[in-house]
C-alpha positions as CSV (number, residue, x, y, z in Angstrom):
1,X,141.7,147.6,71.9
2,X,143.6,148.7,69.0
3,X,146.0,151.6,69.4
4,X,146.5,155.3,67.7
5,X,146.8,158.9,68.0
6,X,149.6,158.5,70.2
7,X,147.8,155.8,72.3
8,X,150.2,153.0,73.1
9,X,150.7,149.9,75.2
10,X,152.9,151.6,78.6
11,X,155.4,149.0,77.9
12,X,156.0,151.1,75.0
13,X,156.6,154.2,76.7
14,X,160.7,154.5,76.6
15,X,161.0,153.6,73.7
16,X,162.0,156.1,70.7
17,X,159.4,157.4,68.8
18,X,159.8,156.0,65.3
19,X,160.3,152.8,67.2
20,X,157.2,153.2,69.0
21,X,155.4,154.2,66.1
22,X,156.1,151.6,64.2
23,X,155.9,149.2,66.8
24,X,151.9,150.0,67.0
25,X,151.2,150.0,63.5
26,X,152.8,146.1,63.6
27,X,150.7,145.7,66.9
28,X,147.5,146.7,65.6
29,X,147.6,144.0,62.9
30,X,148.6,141.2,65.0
31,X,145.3,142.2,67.6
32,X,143.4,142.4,64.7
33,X,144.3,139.0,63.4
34,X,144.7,137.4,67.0
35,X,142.5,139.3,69.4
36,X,145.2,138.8,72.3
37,X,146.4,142.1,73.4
38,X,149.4,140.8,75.1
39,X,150.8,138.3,72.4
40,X,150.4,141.8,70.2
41,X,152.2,144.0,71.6
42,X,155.4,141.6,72.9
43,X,155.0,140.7,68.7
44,X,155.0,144.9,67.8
45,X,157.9,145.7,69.7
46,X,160.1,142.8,68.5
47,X,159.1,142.8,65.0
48,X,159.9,146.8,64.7
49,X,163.4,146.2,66.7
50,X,163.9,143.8,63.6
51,X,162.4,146.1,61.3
52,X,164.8,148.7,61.8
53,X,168.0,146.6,62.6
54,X,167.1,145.3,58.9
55,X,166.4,149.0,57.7
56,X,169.0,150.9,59.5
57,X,168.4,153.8,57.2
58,X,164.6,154.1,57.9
59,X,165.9,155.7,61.1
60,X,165.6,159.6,61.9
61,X,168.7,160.9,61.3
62,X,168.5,163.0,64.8
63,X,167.4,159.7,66.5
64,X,170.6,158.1,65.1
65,X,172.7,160.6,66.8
66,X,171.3,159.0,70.3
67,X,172.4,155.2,69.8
């Protein structure tokens, strides 16, 4: 079941928003490639923590404040 309007995987839940965001527009692809929910969203949330360790500046500014 792919995921939007700020419908996400519970796993995501603690995480930052722009994190989280980002981590279900990566998620979405891989289920819609793969079909296995679980091997998507383990693959969203690790490919946007390397996302934004690549792209440090992609990060909110206020959100940058909390690290």
């Amino acid at each position: 079941m792919p995921w939007y309007n700020g419908d996400y995987p519970p796993s995501y839940k603690n995480q930052p928003p722009y994190l989280r965001e980002k981590a279900v527009e990566i998620a979405n692809e891989v289920l819609k490639s793969t079909g296995n929910e679980g091997e998507a969203i383990a693959t969203g949330l690790k490919q946007a923590h390397l996302h934004y360790e690549a792209h440090p500046d992609e990060i909110p500014a206020d959100e940058k404040n909390k690290r």
